[in-house]
DRENPA-360546 format. One record per atom (N, C-alpha, C): atom name; x, y, z. Coordinates in nm, 2 decimals, padded with zeros to 4 digits, always signed. Layout:
REM DRENPA-360546
[site CA; [X; Y; Z]]
...
This chain:
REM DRENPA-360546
[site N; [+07.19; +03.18; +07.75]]
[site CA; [+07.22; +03.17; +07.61]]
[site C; [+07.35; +03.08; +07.59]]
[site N; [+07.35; +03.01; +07.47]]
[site CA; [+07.42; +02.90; +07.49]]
[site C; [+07.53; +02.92; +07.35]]
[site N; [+07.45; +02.93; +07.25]]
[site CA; [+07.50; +02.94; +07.12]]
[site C; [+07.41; +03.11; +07.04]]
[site N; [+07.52; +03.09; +06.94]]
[site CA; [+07.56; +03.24; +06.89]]
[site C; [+07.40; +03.24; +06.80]]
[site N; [+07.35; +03.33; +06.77]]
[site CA; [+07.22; +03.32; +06.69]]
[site C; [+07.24; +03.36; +06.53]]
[site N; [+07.37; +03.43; +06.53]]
[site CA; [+07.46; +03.47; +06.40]]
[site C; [+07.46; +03.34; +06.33]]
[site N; [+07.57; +03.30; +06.43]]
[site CA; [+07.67; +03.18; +06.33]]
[site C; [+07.67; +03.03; +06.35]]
[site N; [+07.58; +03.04; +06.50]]
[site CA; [+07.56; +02.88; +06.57]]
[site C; [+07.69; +02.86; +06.62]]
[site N; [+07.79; +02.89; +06.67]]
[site CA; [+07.90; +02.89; +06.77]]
[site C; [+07.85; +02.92; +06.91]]
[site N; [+07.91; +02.86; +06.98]]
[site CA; [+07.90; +02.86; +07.11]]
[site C; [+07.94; +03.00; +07.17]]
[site N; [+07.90; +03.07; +07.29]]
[site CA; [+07.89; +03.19; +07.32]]
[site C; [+07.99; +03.18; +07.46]]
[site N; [+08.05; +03.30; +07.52]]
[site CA; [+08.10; +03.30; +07.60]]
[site C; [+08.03; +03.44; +07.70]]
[site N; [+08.04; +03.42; +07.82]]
[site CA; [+08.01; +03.58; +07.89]]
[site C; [+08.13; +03.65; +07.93]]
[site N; [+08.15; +03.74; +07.87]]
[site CA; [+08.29; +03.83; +07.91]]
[site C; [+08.26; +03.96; +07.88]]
[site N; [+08.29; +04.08; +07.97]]
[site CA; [+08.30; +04.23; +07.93]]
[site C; [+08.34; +04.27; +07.83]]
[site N; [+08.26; +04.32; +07.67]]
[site CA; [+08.35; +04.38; +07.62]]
[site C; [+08.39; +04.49; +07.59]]
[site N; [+08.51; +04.52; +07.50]]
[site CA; [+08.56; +04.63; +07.49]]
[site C; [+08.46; +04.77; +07.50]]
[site N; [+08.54; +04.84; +07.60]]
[site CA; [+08.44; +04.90; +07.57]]
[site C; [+08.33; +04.93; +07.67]]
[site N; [+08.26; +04.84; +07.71]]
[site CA; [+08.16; +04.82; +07.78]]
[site C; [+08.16; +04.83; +07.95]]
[site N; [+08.09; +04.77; +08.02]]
[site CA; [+08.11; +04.76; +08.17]]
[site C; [+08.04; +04.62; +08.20]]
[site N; [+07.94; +04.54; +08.14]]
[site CA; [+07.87; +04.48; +08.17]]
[site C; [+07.90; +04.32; +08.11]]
[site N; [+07.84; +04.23; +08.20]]
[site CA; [+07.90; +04.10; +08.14]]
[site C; [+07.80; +04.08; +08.01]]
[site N; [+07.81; +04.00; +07.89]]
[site CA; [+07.72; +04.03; +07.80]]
[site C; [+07.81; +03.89; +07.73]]
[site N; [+07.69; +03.84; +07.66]]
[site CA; [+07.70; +03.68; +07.58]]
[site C; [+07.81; +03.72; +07.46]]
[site N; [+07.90; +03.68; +07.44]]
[site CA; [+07.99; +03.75; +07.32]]
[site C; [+08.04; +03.60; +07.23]]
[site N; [+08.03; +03.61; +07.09]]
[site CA; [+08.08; +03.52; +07.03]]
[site C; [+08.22; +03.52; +06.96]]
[site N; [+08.31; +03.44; +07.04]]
[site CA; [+08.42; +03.38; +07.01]]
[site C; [+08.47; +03.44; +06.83]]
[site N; [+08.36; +03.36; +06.78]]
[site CA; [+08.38; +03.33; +06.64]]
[site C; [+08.38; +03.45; +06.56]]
[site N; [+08.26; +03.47; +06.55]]
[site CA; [+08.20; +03.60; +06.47]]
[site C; [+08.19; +03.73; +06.51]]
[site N; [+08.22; +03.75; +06.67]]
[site CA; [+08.23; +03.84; +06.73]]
[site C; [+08.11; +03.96; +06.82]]
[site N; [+08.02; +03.88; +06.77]]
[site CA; [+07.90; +03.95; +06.78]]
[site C; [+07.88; +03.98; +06.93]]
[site N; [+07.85; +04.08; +06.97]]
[site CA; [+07.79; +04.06; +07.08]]
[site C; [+07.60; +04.07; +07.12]]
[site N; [+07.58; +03.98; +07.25]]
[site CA; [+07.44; +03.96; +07.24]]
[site C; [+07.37; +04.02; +07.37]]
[site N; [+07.35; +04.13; +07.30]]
[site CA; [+07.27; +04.24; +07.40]]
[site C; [+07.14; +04.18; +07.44]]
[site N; [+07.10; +04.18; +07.60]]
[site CA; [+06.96; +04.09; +07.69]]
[site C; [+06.90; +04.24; +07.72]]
[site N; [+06.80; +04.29; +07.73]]
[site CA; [+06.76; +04.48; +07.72]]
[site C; [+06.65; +04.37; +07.82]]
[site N; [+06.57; +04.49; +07.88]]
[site CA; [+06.41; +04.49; +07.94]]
[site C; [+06.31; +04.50; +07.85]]
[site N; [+06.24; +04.40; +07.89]]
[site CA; [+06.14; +04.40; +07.79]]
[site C; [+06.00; +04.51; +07.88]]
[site N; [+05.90; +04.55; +07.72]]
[site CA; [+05.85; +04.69; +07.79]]
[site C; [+05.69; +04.60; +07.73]]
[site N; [+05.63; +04.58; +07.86]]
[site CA; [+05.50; +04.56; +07.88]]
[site C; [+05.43; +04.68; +07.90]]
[site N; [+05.31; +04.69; +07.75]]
[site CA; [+05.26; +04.80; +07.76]]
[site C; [+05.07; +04.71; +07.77]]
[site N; [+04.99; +04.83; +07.84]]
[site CA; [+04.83; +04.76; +07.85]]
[site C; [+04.75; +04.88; +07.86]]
[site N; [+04.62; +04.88; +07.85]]
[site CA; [+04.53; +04.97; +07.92]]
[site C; [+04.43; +04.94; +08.00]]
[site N; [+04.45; +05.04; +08.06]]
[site CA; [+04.30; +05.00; +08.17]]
[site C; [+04.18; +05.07; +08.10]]
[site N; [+04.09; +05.00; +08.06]]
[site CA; [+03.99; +05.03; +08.00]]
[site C; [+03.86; +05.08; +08.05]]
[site N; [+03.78; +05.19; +08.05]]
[site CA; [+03.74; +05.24; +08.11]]
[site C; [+03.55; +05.26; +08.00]]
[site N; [+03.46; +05.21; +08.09]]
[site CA; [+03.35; +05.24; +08.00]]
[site C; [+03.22; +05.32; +08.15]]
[site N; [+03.27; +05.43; +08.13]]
[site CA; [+03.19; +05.46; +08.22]]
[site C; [+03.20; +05.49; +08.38]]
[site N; [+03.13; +05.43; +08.44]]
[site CA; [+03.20; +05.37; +08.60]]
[site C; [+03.32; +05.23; +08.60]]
[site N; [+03.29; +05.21; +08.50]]
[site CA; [+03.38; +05.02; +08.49]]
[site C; [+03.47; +05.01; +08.43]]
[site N; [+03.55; +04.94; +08.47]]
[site CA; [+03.68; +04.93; +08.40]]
[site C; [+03.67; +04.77; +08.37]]
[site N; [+03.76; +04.74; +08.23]]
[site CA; [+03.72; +04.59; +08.19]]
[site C; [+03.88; +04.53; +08.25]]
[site N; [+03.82; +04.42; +08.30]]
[site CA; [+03.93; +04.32; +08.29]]
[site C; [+03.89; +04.19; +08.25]]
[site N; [+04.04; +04.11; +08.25]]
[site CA; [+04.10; +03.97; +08.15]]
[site C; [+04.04; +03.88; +08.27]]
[site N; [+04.03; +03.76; +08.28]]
[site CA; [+04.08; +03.64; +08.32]]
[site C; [+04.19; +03.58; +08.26]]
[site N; [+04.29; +03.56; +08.28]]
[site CA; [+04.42; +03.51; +08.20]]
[site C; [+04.39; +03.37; +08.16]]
[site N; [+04.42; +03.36; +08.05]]
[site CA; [+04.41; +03.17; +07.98]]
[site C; [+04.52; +03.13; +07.99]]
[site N; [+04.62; +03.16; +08.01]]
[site CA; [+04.75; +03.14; +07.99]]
[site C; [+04.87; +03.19; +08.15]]
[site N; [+04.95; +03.10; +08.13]]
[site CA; [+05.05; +03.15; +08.25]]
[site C; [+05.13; +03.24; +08.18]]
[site N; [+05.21; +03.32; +08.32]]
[site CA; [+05.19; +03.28; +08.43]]
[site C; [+05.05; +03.36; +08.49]]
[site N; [+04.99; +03.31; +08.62]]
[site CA; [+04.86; +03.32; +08.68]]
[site C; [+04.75; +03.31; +08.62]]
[site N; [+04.76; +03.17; +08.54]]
[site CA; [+04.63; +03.16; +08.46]]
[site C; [+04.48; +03.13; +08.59]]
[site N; [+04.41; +03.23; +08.53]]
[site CA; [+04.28; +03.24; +08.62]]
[site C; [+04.28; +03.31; +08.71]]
[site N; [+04.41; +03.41; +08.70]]
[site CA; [+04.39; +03.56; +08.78]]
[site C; [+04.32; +03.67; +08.66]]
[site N; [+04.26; +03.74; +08.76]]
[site CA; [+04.21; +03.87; +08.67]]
[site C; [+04.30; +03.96; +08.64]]
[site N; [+04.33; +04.06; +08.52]]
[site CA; [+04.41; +04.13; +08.52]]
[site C; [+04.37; +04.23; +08.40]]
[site N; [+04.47; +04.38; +08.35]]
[site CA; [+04.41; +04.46; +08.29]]
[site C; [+04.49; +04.41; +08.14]]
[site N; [+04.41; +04.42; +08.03]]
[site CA; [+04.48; +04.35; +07.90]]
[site C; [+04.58; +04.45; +07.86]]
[site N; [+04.73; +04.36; +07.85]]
[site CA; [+04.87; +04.39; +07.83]]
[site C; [+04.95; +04.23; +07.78]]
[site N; [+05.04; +04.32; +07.77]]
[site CA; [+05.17; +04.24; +07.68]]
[site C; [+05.29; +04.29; +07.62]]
[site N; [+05.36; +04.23; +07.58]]
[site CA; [+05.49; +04.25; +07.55]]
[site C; [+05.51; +04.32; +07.38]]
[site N; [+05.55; +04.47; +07.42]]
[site CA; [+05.56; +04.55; +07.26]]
[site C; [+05.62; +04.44; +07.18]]
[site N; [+05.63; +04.48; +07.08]]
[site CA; [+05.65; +04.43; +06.98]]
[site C; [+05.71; +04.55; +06.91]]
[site N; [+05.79; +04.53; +06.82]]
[site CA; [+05.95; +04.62; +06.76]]
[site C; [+05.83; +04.65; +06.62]]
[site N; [+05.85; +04.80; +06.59]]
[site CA; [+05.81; +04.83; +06.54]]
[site C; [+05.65; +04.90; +06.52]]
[site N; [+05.60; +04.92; +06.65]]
[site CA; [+05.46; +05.00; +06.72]]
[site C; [+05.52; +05.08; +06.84]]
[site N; [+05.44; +05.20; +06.87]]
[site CA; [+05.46; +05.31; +07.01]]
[site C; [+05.42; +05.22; +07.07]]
[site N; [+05.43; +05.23; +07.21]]
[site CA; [+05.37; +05.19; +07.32]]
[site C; [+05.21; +05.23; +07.30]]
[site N; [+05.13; +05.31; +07.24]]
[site CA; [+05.03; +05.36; +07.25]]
[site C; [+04.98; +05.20; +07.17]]
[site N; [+05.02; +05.18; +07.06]]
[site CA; [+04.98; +05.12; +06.95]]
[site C; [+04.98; +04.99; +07.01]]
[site N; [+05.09; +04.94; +07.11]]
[site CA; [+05.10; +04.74; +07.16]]
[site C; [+05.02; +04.77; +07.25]]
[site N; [+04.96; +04.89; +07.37]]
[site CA; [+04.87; +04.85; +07.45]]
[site C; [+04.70; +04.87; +07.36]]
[site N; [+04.70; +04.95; +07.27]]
[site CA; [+04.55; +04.91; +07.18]]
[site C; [+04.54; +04.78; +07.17]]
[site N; [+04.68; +04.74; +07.06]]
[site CA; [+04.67; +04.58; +07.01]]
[site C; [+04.68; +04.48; +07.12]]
[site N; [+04.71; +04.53; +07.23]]
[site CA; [+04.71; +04.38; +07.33]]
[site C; [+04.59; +04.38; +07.40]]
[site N; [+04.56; +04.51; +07.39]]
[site CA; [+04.32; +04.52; +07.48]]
[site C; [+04.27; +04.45; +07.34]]
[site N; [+04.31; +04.44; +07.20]]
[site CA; [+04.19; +04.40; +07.13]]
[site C; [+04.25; +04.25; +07.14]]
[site N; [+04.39; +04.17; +07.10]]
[site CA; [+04.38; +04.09; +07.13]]
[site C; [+04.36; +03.99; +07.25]]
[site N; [+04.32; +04.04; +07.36]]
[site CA; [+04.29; +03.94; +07.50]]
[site C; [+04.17; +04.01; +07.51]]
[site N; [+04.11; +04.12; +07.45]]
[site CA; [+03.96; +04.13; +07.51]]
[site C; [+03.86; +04.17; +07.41]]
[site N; [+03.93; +04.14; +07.27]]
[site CA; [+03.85; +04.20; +07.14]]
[site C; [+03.80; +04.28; +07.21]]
[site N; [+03.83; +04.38; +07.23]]
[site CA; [+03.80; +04.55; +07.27]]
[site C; [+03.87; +04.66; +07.19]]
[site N; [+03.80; +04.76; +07.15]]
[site CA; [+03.87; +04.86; +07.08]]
[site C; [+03.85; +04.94; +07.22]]
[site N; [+03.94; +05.06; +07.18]]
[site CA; [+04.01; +05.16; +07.24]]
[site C; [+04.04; +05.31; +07.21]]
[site N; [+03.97; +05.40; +07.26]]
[site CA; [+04.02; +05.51; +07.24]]
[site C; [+04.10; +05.64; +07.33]]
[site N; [+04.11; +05.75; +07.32]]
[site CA; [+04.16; +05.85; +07.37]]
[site C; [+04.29; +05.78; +07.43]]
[site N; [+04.37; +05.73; +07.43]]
[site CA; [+04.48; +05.60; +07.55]]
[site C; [+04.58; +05.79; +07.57]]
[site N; [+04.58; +05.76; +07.68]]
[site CA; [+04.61; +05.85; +07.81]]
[site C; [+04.77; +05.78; +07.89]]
[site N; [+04.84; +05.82; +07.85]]
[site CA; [+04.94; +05.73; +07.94]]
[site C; [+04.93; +05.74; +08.06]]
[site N; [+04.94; +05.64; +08.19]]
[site CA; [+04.88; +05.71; +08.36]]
[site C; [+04.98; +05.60; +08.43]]
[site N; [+05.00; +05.51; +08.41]]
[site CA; [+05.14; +05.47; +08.53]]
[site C; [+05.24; +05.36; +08.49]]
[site N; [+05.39; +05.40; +08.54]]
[site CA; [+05.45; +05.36; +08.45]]
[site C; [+05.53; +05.24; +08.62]]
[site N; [+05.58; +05.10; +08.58]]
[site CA; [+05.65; +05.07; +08.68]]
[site C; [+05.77; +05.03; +08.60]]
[site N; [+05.87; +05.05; +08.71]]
[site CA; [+06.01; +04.98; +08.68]]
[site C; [+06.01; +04.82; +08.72]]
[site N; [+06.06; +04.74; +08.68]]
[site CA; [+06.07; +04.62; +08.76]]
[site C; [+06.23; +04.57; +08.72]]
[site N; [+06.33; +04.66; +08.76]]
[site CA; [+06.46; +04.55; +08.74]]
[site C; [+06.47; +04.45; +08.77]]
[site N; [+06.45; +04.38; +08.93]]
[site CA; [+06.46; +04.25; +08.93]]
[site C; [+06.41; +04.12; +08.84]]
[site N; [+06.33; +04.20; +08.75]]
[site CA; [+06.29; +04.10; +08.64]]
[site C; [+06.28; +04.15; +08.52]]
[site N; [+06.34; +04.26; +08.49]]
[site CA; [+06.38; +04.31; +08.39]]
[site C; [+06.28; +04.37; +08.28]]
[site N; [+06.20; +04.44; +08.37]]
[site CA; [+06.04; +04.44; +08.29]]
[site C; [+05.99; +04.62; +08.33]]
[site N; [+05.93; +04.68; +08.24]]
[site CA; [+05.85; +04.83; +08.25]]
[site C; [+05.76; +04.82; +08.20]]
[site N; [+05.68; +04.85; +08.31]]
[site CA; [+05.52; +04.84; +08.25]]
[site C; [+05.48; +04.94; +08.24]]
[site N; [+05.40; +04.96; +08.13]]
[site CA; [+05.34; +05.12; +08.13]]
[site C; [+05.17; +05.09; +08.08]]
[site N; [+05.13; +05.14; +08.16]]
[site CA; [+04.94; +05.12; +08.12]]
[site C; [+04.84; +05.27; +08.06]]
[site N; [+04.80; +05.30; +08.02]]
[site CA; [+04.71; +05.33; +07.93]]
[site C; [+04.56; +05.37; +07.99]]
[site N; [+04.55; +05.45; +08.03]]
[site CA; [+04.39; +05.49; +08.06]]
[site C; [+04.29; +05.50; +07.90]]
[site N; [+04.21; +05.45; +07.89]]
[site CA; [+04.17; +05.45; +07.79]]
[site C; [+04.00; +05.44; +07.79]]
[site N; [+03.94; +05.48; +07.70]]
[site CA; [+03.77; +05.47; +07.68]]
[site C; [+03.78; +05.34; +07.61]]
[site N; [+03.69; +05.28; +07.64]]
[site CA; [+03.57; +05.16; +07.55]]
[site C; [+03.56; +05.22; +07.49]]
[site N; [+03.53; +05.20; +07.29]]
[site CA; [+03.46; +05.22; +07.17]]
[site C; [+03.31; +05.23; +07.19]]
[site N; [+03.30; +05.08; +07.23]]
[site CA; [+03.16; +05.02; +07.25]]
[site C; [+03.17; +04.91; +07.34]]
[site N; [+03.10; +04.83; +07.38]]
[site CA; [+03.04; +04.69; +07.45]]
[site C; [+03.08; +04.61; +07.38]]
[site N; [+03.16; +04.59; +07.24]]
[site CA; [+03.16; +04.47; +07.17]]
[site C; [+03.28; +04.41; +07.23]]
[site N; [+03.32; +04.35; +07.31]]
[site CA; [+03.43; +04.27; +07.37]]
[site C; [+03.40; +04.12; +07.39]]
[site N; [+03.45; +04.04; +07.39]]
[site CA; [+03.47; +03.90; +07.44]]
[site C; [+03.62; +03.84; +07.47]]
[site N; [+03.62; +03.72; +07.53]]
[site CA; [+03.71; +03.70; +07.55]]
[site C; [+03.86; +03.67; +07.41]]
[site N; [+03.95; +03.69; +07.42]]
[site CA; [+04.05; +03.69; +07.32]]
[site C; [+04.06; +03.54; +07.35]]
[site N; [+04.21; +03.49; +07.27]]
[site CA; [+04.29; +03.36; +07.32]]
[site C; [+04.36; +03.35; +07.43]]
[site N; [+04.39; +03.47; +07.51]]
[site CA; [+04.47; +03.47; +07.61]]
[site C; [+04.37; +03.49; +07.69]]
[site N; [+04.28; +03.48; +07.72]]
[site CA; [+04.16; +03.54; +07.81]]
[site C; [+04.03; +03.44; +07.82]]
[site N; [+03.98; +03.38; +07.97]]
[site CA; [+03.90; +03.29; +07.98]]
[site C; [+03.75; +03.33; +07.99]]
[site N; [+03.77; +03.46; +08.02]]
[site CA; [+03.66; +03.57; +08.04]]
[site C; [+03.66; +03.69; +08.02]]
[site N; [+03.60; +03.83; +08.00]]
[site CA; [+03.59; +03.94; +08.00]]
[site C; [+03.49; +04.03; +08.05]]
[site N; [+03.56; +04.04; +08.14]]
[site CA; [+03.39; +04.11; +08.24]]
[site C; [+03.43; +04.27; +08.27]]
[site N; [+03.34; +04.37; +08.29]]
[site CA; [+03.35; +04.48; +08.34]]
[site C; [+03.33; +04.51; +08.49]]
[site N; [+03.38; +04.60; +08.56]]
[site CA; [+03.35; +04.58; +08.66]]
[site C; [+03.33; +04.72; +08.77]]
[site N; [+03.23; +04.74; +08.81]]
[site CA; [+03.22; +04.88; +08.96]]
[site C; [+03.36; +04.83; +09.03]]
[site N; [+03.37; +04.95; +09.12]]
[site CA; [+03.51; +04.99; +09.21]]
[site C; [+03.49; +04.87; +09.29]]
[site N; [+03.37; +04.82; +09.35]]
[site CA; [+03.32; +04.73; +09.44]]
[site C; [+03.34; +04.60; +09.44]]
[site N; [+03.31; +04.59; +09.27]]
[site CA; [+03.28; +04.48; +09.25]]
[site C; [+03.45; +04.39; +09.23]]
[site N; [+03.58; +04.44; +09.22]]
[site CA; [+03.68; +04.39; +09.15]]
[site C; [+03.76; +04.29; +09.26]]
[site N; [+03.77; +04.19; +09.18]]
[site CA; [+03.85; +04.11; +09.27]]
[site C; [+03.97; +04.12; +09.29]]
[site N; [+03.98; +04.15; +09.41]]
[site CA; [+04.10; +04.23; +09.45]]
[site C; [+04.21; +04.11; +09.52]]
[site N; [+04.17; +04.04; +09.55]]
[site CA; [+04.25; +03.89; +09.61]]
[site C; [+04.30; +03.81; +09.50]]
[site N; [+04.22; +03.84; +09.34]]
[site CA; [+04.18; +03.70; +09.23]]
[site C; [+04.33; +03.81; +09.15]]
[site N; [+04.37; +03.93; +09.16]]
[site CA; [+04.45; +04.01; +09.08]]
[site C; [+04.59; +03.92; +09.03]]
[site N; [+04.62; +03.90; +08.91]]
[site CA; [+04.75; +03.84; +08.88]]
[site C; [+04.86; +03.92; +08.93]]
[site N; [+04.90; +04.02; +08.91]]
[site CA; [+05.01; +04.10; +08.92]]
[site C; [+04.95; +04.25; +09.02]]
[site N; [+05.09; +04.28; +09.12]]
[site CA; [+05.11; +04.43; +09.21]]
[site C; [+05.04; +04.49; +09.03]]
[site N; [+05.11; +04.53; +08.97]]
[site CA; [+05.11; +04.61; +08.92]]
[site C; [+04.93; +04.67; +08.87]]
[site N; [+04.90; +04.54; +08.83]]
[site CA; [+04.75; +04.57; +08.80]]
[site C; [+04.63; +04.63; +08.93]]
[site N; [+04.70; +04.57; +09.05]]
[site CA; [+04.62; +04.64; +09.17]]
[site C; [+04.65; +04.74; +09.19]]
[site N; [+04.80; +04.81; +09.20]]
[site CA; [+04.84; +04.95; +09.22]]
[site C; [+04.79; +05.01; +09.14]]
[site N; [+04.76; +05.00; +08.98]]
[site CA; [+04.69; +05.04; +08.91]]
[site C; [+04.58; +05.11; +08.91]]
[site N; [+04.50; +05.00; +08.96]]
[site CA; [+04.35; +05.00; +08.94]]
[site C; [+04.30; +05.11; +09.11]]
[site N; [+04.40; +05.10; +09.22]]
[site CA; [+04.36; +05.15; +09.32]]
[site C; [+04.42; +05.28; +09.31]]
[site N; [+04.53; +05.32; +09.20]]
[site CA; [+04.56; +05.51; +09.18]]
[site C; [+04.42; +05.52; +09.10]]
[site N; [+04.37; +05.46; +09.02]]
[site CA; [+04.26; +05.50; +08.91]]
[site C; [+04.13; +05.51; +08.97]]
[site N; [+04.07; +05.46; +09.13]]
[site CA; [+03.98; +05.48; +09.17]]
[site C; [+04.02; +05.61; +09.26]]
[site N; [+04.08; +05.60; +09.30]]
[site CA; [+04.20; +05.71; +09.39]]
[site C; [+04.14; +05.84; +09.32]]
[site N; [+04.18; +05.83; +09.25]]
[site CA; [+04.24; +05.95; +09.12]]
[site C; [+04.07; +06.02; +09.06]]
[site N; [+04.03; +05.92; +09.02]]
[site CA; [+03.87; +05.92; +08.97]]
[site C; [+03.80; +06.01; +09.06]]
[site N; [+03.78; +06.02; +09.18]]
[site CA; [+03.74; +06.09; +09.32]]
[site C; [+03.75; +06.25; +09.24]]
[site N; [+03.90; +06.28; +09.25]]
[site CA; [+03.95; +06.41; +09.27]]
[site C; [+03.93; +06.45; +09.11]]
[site N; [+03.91; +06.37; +08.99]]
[site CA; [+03.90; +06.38; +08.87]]
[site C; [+04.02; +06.48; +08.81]]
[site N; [+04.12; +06.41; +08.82]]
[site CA; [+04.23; +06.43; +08.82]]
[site C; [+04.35; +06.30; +08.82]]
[site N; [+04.40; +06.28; +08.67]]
[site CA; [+04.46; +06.16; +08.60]]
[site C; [+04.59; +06.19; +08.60]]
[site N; [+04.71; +06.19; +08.68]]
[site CA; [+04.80; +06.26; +08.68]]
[site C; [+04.90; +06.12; +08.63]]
[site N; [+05.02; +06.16; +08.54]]
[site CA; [+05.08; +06.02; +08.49]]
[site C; [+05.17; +06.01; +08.65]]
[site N; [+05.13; +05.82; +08.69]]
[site CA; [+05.24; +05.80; +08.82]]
[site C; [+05.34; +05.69; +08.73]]
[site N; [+05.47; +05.79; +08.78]]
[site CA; [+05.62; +05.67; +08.77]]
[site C; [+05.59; +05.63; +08.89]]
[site N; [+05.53; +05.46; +08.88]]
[site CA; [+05.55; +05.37; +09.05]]
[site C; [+05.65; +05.30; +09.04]]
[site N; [+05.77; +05.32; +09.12]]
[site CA; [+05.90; +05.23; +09.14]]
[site C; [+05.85; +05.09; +09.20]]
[site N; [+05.94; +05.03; +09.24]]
[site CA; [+05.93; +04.91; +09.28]]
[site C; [+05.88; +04.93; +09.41]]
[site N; [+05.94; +05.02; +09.55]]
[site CA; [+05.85; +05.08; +09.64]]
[site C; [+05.73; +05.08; +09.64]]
[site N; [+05.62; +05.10; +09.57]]
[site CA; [+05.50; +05.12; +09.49]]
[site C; [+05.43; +05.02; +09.55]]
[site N; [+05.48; +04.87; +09.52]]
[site CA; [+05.46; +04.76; +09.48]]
[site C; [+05.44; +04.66; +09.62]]
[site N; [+05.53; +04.74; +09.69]]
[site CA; [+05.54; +04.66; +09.85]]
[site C; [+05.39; +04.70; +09.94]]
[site N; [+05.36; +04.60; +10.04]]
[site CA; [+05.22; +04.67; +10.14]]
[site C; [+05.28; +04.75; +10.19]]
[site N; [+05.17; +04.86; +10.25]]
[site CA; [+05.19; +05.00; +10.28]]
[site C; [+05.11; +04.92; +10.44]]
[site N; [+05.17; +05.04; +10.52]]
[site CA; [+05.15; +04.99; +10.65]]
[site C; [+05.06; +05.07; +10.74]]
């Protein structure tokens, strides 16, 4: 950050009063410009045996598969941006949404939280962020083609879990995320 968003003055990074943390502060106006984690919410969509996933149109990993998600938006629950982000990348409606795993990602400043959820119906296609929308068996999912840990760790607690029929919400830390040996 370069300049003030208040007043258009140039910004400085200094601790302030107060605080502990370095943070963009303006000279001028005084403001200071708080950077927070952004909270990526989605659902894994569930119709049966199959769960739907994206092809991404868009970077980053355009033309990895992944479960439809995105970045809340101020003023919806988390329940409400992961419905709206399954209808916009997979025109899919959504019901029962289940909250079921949550990750931390500091090093990038990101919490994802995903959504167990029912298919409405079959009526899906691809959104604008999405090159495809396909459903898919435990068998069938491309597990190499996946954009993000997150969506694999995902998708492998939710077959996991499916077995013992039993949906338990997992906090997956960053640990989570690494190969297991």
């Amino acid at each position: 950050m370069k300049f003030c968003s208040q007043c258009g003055g140039p910004v400085e990074q200094r601790i302030p009063e107060g605080d502990n943390r370095l943070r963009h502060v303006c000279p001028h106006c005084h403001t200071i410009h708080y950077q927070n984690p952004r909270i990526v919410a989605g659902c894994l969509p569930i119709w049966g045996e199959q769960v739907l996933l994206c092809r991404r149109a868009i970077e980053p990993r355009r033309g990895y598969w992944t479960l439809p998600a995105g970045f809340m938006e101020n003023g919806e629950t988390l329940a409400q941006a992961a419905a709206r982000e399954t209808d916009e990348e997979a025109c899919a409606r959504v019901r029962e949404l289940q909250l079921y795993t949550l990750f931390d990602l500091p090093h990038i400043s990101q919490l994802y939280v995903f959504f167990r959820a029912e298919l409405v119906d079959l009526d899906f296609r691809a959104g604008e962020e999405s090159l495809e929308v396909q459903l898919f068996h435990e068998h069938e999912i491309p597990w190499n083609e996946l954009a993000f840990p997150t969506v694999g760790r995902t998708l492998k607690c939710y077959f996991a879990d499916r077995l013992e029929h039993s949906y338990p919400i997992r906090n997956e830390g960053l640990a989570a995320l690494r190969p297991r040996d």
